[in-house]
C-alpha positions as CSV (number, residue, x, y, z in Angstrom):
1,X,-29.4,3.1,-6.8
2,X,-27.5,4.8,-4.3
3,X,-25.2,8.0,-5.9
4,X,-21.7,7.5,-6.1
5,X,-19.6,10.5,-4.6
6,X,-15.6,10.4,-5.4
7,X,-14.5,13.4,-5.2
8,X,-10.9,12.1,-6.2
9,X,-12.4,11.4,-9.4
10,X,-13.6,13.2,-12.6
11,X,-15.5,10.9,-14.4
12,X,-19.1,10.8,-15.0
13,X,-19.4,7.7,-11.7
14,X,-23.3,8.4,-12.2
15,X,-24.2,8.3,-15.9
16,X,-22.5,5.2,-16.8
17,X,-19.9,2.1,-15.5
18,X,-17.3,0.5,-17.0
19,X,-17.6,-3.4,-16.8
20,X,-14.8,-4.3,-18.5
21,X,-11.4,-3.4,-19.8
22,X,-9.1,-4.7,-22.8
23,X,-5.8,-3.1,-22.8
24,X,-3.7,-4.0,-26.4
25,X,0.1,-2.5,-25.1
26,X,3.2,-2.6,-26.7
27,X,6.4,-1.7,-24.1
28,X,9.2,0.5,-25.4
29,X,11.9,0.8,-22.9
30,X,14.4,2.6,-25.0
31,X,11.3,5.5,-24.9
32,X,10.0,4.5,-21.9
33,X,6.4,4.7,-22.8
34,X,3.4,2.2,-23.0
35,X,1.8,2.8,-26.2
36,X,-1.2,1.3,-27.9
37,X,-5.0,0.9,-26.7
38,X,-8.1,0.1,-24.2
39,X,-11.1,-1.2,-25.1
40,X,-13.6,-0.2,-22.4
41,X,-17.2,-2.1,-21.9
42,X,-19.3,0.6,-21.0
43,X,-22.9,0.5,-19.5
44,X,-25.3,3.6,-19.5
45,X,-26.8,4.0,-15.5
46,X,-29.3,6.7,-16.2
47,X,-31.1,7.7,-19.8
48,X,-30.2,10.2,-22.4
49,X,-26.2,10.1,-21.5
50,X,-24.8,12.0,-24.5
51,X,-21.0,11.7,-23.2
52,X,-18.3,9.7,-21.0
53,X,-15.7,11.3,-18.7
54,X,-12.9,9.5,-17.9
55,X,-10.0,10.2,-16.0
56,X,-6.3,10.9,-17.2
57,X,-3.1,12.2,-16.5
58,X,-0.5,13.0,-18.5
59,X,-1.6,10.5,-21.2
60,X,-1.1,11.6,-25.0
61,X,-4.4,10.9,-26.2
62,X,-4.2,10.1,-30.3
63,X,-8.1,8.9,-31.1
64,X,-11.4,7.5,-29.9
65,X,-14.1,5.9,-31.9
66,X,-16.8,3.6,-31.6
67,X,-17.8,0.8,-33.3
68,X,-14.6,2.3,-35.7
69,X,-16.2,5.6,-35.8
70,X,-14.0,8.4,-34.6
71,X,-15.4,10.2,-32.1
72,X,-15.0,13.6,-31.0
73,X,-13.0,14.7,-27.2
74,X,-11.8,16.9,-25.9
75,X,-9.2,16.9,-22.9
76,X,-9.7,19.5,-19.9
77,X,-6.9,21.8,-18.3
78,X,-4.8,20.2,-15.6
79,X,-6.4,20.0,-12.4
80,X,-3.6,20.1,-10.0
81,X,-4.4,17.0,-8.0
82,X,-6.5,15.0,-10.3
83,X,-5.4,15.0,-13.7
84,X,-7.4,15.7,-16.9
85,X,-10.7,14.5,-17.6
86,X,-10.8,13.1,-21.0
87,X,-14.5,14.1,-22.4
88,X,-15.8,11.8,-25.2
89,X,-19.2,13.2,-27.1
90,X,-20.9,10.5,-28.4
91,X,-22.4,10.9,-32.0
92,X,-26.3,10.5,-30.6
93,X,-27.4,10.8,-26.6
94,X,-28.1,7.1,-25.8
95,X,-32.0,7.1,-24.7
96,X,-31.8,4.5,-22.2
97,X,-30.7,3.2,-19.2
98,X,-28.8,-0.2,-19.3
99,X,-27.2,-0.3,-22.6
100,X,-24.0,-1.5,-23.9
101,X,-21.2,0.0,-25.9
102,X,-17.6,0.1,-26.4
103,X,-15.2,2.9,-26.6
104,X,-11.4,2.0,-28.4
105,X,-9.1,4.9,-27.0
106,X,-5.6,5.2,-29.1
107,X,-2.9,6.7,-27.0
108,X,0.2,6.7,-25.5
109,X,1.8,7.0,-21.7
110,X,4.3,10.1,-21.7
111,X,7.3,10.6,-19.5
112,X,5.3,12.6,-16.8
113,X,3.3,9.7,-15.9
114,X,3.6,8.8,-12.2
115,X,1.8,5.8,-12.6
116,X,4.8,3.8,-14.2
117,X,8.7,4.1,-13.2
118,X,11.2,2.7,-15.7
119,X,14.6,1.3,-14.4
120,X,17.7,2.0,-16.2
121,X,19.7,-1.3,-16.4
122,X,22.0,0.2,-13.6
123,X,19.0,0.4,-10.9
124,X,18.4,-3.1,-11.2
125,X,19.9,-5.9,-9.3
126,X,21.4,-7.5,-12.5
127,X,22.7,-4.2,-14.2
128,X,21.9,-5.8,-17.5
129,X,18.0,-5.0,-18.8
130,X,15.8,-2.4,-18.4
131,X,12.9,-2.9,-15.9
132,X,9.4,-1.2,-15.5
133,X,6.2,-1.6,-12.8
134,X,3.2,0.4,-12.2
135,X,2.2,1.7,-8.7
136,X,-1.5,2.3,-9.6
137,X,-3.0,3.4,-5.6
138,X,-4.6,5.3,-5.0
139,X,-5.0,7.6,-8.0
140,X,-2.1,6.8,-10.8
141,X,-4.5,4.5,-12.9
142,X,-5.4,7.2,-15.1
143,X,-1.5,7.8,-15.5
144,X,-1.2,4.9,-17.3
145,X,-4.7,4.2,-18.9
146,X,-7.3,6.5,-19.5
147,X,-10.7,5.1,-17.2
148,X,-13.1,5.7,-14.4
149,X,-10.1,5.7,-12.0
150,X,-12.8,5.7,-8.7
151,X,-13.0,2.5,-6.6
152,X,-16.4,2.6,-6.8
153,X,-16.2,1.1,-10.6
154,X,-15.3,-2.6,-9.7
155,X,-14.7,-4.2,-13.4
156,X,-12.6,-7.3,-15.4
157,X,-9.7,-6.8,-17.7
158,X,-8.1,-8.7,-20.0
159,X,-4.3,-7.5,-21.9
160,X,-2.5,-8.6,-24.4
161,X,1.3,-7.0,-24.2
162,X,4.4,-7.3,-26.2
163,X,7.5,-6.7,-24.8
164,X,11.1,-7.7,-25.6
165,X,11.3,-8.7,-21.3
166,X,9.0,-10.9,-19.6
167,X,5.9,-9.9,-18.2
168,X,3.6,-10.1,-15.0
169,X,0.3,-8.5,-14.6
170,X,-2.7,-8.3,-11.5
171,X,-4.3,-11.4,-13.2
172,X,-3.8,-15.3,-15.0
173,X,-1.9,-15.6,-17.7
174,X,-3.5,-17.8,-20.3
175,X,-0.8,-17.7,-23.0
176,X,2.3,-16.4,-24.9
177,X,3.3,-15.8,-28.2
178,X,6.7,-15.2,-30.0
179,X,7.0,-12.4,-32.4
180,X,9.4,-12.5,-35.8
181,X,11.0,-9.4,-33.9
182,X,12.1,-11.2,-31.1
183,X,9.6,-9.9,-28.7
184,X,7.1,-11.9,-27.0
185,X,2.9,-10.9,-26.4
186,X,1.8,-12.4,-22.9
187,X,-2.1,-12.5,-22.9
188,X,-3.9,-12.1,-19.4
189,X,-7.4,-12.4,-18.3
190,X,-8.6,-11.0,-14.3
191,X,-12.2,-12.4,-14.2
192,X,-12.8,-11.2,-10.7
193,X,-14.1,-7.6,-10.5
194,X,-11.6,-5.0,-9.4
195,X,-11.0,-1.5,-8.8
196,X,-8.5,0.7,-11.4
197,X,-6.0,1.1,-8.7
198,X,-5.5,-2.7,-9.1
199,X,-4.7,-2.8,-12.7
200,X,-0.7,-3.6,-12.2
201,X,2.3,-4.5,-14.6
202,X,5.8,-5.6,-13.6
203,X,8.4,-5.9,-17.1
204,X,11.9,-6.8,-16.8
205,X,14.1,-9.8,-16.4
206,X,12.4,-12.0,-14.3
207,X,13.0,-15.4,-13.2
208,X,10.4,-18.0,-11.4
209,X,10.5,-20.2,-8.5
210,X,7.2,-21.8,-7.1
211,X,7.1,-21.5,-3.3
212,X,3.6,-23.4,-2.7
213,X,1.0,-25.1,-4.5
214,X,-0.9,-21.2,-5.8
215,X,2.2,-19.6,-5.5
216,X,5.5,-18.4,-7.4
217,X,7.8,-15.8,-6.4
218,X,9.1,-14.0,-9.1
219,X,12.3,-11.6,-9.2
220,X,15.4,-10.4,-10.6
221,X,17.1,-14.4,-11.2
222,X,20.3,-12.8,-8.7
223,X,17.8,-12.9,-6.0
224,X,14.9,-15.4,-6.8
225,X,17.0,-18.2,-4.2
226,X,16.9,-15.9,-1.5
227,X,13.0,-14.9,-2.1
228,X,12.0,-18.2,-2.6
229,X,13.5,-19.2,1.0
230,X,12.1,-15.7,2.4
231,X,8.4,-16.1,1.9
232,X,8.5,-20.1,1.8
233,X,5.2,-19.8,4.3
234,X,3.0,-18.4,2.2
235,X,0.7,-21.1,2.0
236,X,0.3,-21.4,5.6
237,X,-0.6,-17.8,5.4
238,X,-3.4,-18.0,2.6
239,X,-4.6,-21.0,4.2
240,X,-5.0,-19.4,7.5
241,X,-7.1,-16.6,5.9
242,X,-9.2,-19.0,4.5
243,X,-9.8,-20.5,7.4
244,X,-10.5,-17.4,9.0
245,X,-13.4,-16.1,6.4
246,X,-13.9,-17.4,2.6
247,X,-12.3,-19.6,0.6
248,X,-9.5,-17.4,-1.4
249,X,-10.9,-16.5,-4.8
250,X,-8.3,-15.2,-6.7
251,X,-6.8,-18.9,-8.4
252,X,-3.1,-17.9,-7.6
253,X,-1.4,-15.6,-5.1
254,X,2.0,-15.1,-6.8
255,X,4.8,-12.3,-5.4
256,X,7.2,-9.9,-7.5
257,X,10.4,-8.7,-5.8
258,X,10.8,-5.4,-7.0
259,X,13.8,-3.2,-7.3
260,X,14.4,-1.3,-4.5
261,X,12.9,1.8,-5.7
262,X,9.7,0.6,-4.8
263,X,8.0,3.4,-2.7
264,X,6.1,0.5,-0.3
265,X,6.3,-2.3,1.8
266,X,3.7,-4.6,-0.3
267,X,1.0,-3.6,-2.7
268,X,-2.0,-6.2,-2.8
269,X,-2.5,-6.5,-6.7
270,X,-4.6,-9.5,-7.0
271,X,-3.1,-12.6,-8.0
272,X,0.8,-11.1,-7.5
273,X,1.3,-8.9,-4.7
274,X,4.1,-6.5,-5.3
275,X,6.4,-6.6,-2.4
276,X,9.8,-4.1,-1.5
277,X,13.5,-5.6,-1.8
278,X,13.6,-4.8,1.9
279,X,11.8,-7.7,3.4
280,X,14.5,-10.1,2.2
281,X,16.5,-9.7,5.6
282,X,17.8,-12.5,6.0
283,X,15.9,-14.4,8.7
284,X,12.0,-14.4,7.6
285,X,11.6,-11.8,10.4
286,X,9.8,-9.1,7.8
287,X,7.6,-11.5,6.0
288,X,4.6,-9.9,7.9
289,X,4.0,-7.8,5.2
290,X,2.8,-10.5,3.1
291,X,0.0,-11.9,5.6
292,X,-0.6,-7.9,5.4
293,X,-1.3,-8.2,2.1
294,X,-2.9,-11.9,1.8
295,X,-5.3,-10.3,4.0
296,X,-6.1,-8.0,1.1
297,X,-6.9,-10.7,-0.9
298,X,-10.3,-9.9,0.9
299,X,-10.3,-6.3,2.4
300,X,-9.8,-4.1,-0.3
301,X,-9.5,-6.2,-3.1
302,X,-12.9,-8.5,-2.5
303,X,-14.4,-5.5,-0.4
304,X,-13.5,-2.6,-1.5
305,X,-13.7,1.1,0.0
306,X,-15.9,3.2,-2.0
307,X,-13.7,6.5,-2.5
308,X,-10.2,7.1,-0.4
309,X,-12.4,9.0,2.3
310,X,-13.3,4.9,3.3
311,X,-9.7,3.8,3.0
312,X,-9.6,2.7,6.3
313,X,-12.4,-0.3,6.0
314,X,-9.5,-1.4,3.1
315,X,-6.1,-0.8,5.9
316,X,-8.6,-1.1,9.1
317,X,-9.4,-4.3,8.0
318,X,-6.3,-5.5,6.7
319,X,-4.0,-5.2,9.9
320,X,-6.8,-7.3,11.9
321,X,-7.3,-9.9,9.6
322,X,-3.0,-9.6,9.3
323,X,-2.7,-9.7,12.9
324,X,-5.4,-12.6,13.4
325,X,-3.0,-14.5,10.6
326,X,-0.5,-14.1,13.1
327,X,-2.1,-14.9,16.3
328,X,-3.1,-18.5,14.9
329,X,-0.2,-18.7,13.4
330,X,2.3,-17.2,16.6
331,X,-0.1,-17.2,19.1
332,X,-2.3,-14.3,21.0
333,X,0.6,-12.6,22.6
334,X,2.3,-11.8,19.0
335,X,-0.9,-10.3,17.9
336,X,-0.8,-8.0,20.7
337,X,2.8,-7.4,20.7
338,X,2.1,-6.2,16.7
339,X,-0.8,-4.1,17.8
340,X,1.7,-2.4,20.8
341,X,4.4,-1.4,17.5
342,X,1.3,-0.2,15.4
343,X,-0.2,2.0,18.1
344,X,3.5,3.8,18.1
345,X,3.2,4.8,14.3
346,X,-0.4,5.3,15.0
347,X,1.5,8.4,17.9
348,X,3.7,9.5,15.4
349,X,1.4,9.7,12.4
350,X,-0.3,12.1,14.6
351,X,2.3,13.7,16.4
352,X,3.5,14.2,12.1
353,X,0.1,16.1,11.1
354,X,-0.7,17.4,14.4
355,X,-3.3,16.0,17.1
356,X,-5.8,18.3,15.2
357,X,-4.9,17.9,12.0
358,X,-7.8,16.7,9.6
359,X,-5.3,14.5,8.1
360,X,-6.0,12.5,11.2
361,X,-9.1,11.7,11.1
362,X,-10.2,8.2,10.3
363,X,-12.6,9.4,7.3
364,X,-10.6,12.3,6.8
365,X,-13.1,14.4,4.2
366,X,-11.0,14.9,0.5
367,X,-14.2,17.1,-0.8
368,X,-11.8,20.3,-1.8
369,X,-10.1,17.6,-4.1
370,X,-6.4,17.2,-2.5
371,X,-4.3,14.3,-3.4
372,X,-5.3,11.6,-1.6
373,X,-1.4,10.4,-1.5
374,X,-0.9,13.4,0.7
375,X,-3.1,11.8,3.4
376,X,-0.8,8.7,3.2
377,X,0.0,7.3,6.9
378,X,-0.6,4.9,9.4
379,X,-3.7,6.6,10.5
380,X,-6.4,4.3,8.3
381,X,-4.2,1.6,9.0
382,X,-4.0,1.9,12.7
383,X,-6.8,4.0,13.9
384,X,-8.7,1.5,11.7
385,X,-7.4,-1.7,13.4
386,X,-7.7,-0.1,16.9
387,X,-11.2,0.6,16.5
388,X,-12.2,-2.8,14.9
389,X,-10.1,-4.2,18.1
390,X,-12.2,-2.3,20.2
391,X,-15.8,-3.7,19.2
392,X,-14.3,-6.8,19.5
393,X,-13.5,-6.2,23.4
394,X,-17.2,-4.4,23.8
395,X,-19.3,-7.3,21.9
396,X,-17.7,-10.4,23.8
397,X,-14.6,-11.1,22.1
398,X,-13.1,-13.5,19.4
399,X,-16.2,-15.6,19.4
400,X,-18.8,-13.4,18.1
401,X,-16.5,-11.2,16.4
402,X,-14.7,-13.9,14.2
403,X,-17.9,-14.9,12.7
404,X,-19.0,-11.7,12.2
405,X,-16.0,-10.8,9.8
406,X,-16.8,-13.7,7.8
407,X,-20.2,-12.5,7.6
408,X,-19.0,-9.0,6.7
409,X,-16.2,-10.7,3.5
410,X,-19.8,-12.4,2.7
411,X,-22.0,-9.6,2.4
412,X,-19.7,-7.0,0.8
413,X,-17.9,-9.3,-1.5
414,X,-17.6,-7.9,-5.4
415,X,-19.1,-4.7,-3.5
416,X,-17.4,-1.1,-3.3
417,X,-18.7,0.0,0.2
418,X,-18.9,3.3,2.4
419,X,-18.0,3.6,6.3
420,X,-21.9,4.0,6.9
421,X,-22.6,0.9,4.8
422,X,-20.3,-0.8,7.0
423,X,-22.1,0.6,10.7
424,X,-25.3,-0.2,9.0
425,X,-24.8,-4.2,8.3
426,X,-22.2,-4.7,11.7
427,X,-25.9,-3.4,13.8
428,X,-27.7,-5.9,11.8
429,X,-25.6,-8.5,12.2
430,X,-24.9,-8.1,16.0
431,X,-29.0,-7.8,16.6
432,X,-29.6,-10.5,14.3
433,X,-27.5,-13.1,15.4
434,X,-27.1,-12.2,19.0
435,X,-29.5,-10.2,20.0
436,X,-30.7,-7.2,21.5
437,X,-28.2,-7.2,24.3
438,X,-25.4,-7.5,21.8
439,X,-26.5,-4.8,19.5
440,X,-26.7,-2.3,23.2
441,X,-23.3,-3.6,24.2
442,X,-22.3,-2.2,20.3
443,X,-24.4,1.0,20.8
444,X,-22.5,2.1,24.0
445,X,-19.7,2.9,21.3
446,X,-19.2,6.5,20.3
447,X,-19.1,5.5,16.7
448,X,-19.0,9.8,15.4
449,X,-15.9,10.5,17.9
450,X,-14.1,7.3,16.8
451,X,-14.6,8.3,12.9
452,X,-14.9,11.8,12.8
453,X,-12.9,13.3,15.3
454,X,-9.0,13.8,14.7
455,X,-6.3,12.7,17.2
456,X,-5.6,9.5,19.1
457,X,-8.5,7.0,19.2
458,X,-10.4,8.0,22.3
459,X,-9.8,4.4,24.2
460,X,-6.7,3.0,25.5
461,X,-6.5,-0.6,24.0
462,X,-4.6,-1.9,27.1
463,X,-2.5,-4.1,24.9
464,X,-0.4,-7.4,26.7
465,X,2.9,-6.0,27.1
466,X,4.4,-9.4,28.0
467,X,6.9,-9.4,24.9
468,X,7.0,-6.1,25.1
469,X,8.3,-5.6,29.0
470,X,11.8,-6.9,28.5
471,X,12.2,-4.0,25.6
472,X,10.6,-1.5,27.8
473,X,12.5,-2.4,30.8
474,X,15.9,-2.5,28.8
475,X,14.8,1.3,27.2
476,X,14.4,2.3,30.6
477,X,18.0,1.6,31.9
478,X,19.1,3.1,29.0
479,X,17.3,6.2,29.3
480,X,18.0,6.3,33.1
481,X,22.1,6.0,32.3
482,X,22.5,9.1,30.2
483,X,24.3,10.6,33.0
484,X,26.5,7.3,34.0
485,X,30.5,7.2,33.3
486,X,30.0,4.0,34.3
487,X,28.1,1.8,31.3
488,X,29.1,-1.5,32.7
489,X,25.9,-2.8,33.5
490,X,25.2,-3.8,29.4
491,X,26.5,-6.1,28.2
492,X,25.5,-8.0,24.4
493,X,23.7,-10.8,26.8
494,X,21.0,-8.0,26.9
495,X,19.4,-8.1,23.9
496,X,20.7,-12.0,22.8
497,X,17.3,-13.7,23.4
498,X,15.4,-10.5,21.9
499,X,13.6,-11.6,18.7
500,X,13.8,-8.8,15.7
501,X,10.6,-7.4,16.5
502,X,11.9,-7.2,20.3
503,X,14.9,-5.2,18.7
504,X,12.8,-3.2,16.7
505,X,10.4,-2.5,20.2
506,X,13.5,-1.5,22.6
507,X,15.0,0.9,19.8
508,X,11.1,2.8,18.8
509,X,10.8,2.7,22.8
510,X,14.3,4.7,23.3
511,X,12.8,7.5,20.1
512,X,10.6,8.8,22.8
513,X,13.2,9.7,25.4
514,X,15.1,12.5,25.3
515,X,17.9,12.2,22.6
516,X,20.5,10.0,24.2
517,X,24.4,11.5,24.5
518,X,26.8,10.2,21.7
519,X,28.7,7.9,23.6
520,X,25.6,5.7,25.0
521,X,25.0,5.4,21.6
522,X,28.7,4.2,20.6
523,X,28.9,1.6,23.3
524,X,25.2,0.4,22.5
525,X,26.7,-0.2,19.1
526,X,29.7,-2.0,20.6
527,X,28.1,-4.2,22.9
528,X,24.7,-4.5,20.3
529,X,26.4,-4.6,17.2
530,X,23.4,-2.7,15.7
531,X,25.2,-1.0,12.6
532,X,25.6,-4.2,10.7
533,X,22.1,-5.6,11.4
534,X,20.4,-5.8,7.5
535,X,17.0,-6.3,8.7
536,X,15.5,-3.1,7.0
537,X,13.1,-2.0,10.4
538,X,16.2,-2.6,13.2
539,X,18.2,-0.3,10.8
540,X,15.9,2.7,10.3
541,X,14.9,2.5,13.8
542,X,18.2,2.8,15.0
543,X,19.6,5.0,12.3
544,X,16.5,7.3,13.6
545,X,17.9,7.2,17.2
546,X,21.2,8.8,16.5
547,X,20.0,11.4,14.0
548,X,17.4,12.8,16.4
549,X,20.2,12.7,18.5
550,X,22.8,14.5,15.7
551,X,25.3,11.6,16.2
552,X,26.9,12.7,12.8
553,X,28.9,9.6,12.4
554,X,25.8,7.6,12.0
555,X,25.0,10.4,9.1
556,X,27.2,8.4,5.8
557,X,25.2,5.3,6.7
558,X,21.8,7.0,6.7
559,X,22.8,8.5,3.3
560,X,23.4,4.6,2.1
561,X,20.7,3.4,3.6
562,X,18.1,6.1,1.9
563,X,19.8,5.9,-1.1
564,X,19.9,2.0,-1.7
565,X,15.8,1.9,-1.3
566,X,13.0,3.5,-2.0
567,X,10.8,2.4,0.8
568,X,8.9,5.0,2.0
569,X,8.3,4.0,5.3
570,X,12.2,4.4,5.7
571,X,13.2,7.2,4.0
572,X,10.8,9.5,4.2
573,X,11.4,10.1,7.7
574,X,14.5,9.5,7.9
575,X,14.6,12.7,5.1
576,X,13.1,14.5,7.7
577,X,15.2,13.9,10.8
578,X,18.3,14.2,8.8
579,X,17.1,17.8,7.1
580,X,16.7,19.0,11.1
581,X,19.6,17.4,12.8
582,X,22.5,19.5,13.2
583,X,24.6,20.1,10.3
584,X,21.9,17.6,8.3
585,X,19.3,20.3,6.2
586,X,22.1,20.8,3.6
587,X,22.9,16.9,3.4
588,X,19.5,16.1,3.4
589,X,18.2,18.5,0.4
590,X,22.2,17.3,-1.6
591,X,21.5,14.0,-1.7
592,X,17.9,14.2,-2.6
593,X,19.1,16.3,-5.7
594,X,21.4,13.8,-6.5
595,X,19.2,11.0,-6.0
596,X,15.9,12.0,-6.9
597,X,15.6,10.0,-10.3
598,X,16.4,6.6,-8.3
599,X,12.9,7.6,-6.4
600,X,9.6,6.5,-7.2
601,X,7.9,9.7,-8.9
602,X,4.5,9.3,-5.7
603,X,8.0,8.8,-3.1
604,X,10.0,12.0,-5.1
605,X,7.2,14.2,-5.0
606,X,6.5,13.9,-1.0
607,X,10.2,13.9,-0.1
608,X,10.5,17.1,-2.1
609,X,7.7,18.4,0.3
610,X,9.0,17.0,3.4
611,X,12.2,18.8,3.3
612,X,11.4,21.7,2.1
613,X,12.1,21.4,-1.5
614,X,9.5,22.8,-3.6
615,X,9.8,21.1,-6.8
């Protein structure tokens, strides 16, 4: 059996696995704590193992036995990045390899936990309950359970937790009971292995509304009408990734509507993907995110990256499988048009860490044991897609790659795989099924400077630019008028046939010119209209045009805009080109301040850095 390396992980990967995990979890809002215990469903990997690490982090451990035995731990100092490991002696070395047992851990989640973020009733859309959900990725597990937190350990769970607000979980629920207290237990089972990071809860009060024959959207009941409409295509969506590689396996694929603290677009917990506030804009045009994270439902969640170094075959994979969603759905030219808006946060990822930054390379190396949160960008994402878009080009296009991801869902499915795991079986695959000529064709790629180098991939994709043009041209006259008195060549008819993502292409376009002067950007508001625009990715881009320019009138809606969500896509850098516009450092650290408990505590922590805060 090949070794397992994680270095973002402190358990003992190599001595023994966890197969399964029973959580029993009461909620306690007024304390704002999980308390109660797991049952882990342990397997020895080698002989003579005398002891199991697990990971935690910031968890008040109370007791550990087994088979009702208590069982001596002990928990190590803080490591700054990873949390404690939590070592458990066990009363005799167990002699050999294969053999069951069960650990019961007794403990409670504290207030430091990252892992879980508790709403007062006032951050909520109703202003009436409480509200909690977990954000697990990549490394918060163990702030909310203790466990081998490494993707490489692939298990089933089952809960059982009371709570005085309904309940949602990554996995079926197979029934409810009401207590005398007036509290209900909800009882879930996830039979298809996962990873940790997976493990998710959602608590608050939360309404229902089915949107498809596998799927209900479920959300604050003030906005649960508006969701419902919102992601309405679903279906189309799952069935389109079906028909694309393997039947879905996950029974349902259900959506919570978080509060807008959430520090993501989507996060692909199986059976109810976890998706931002922000997508709700209005006119469907943002629902991308959830074929981004259907197409989880197999990369990542099926196949899974081994440690966070791999994280890319999780994102990689994601954005091609999202964007061949939409090229069936939309046609080729809006795949390409999405791949033309990744490649810019792909530039500015980079341009962010610096074009030599290890933080840009697509299997960045985490051995000196930094956070892998602190990596967090497009780069896995879109250096990932661009170089899965590439061997498509080189091998002979959509019809020997499309059968080859299939193949790929096939082999690795239930699996936790590495990047060389990956080369490996796509070499096989190409030789075996179309021969030697094939597998050369693959060979001529530069595989170690695509993977190991930092920077910009080292091919130009050559995207279509036909929806694109119109944006560019538009940018252009723009950009070429900064001089002009005379502005009466716009006029609103400009951008009227422009679809959002057309919007969202002319404004990102206009962020690499030279800051434009403030009163090209008051009449592009006059004739555009674009300060009353609620779709969340027209705003941001163009409240990110006037602060690189310091148009400080734009600066009170910025400061609503980063204060209302958490999203941290959108705030994050808008943070950062607030704190250097003129007059903007100040404002920038002041309303953090005053806002930081409204953040996510994985979104508070990497502002704070980001703007020079040091927490």
């Amino acid at each position: 059996m090949a070794r397992v390396i994680d270095p973002s992980s402190l358990s003992n990967l190599n001595e023994v696995s966890t197969k399964h995990i029973h959580m029993d979890w009461k909620i306690d809002f007024d304390q704002k704590k999980i308390g109660g215990s797991v049952l882990l469903d342990i397997i020895t990997l080698v002989p003579n193992v005398s002891q199991v690490i697990l990971d935690t982090s910031y968890l008040d451990l109370k007791n550990v036995s087994l088979n009702g035995q208590d069982l001596k731990f002990t928990v190590a100092e803080r490591h700054l990045s990873l949390g404690s490991a939590l070592t458990v002696t066990l009363p005799e070395p167990i002699e050999n390899a294969g053999t069951n047992f069960q650990l019961k851990v007794e403990y409670s989640t504290t207030d430091k936990c990252t892992g879980v973020q508790y709403l007062e009733p006032e951050q909520t859309v109703g202003k009436k309950h409480p509200y909690l959900f977990s954000q697990c990725q990549a490394i918060h597990a163990r702030s909310m359970l203790p466990c081998m937190d490494s993707p490489s350990n692939k298990l089933t769970y089952s809960a059982s937790v009371t709570s005085p607000l309904p309940v949602v979980m990554s996995a079926l629920l197979s029934n409810t009971e009401e207590n005398e207290d007036g509290t209900k237990t909800y009882h879930f089972k996830q039979a298809t292995t996962i990873p940790s990071y997976l493990i998710a809860i959602g608590a608050g009060n939360l309404a229902g509304r089915e949107i498809g024959p596998r799927s209900t959207v479920w959300c604050e009941p003030e906005v649960v009408e508006q969701a419902a409409w919102e992601f309405d295509d679903t279906e189309r969506f799952i069935a389109t990734g079906e028909s694309l590689l393997t039947p879905y396996e996950w029974g349902r694929y259900d959506l919570l509507v978080l509060p807008p603290s959430f520090p993501y677009g989507g996060m692909e917990n199986p059976c109810l993907t976890f998706v931002t506030p922000t997508l709700l804009a209005g006119d469907k045009s943002a629902v991308d995110v959830v074929a981004h994270e259907i197409a989880h439902s197999w990369m990542g969640n099926l196949v899974t990256t081994s440690n966070w170094e791999h994280f890319w075959l999780n994102e990689g994979w994601t954005v091609f499988i999202e964007r061949k969603i939409a090229a069936r759905l939309h046609g080729e030219a809006e795949r390409q048009f999405s791949s033309i808006i990744g490649w810019k946060a792909l530039k500015e990822s980079v341009e962010l860490f610096g074009q030599d930054s290890p933080a840009t390379v697509l299997k960045p190396d985490l051995s000196s044991g930094i956070d892998p949160d602190d990596y967090f960008s497009s780069i896995p994402y879109e250096k990932g897609f661009n170089l899965l878009y590439h061997i498509e080009k080189v091998v002979g296009g959509p019809s020997v790659f499309e059968p080859y991801m299939k193949a790929h869902v096939e082999r690795f499915a239930n699996k936790s795989i590495t990047t060389e795991d990956w080369l490996k079986h796509i070499h096989e695959y190409m030789e075996v099924n179309h021969g030697k000529e094939t597998l050369e064709k693959l060979k001529t790629i530069d595989f170690d400077l695509w993977i190991n180098s930092p920077g910009m991939p080292p091919v130009d994709p050559h995207f279509d630019t036909s929806l694109a043009d119109a944006c560019y041209n538009l940018a252009s006259r723009w950009d070429q008028a900064r001089n002009s008195e005379d502005l009466s060549q716009f006029s609103p008819s400009d951008i009227a046939e422009f679809s959002s993502t057309q919007k969202i292409v002319f404004l990102e376009r206009l962020t690499d010119c030279e800051p434009l002067p403030h009163n090209l950007l008051e009449k592009m508001d006059e004739l555009y209209e674009m300060s009353p625009i609620r779709n969340a990715d027209i705003r941001f881009r163009w409240e990110q045009i006037c602060v690189m320019a310091s148009y400080e009138k734009i600066y009170p809606s910025v400061i609503e805009f980063i204060t209302q969500q958490g999203r941290m896509k959108f705030v994050r850098p808008l943070y950062r080109y607030l704190y250097n516009a003129r007059n903007g450092a100040k404002l920038a650290q002041e309303t953090f301040l005053k806002h930081k408990n409204f953040y996510h505590p994985i979104a508070s922590q990497l502002i704070a850095k980001d703007i020079n805060l040091n927490q």
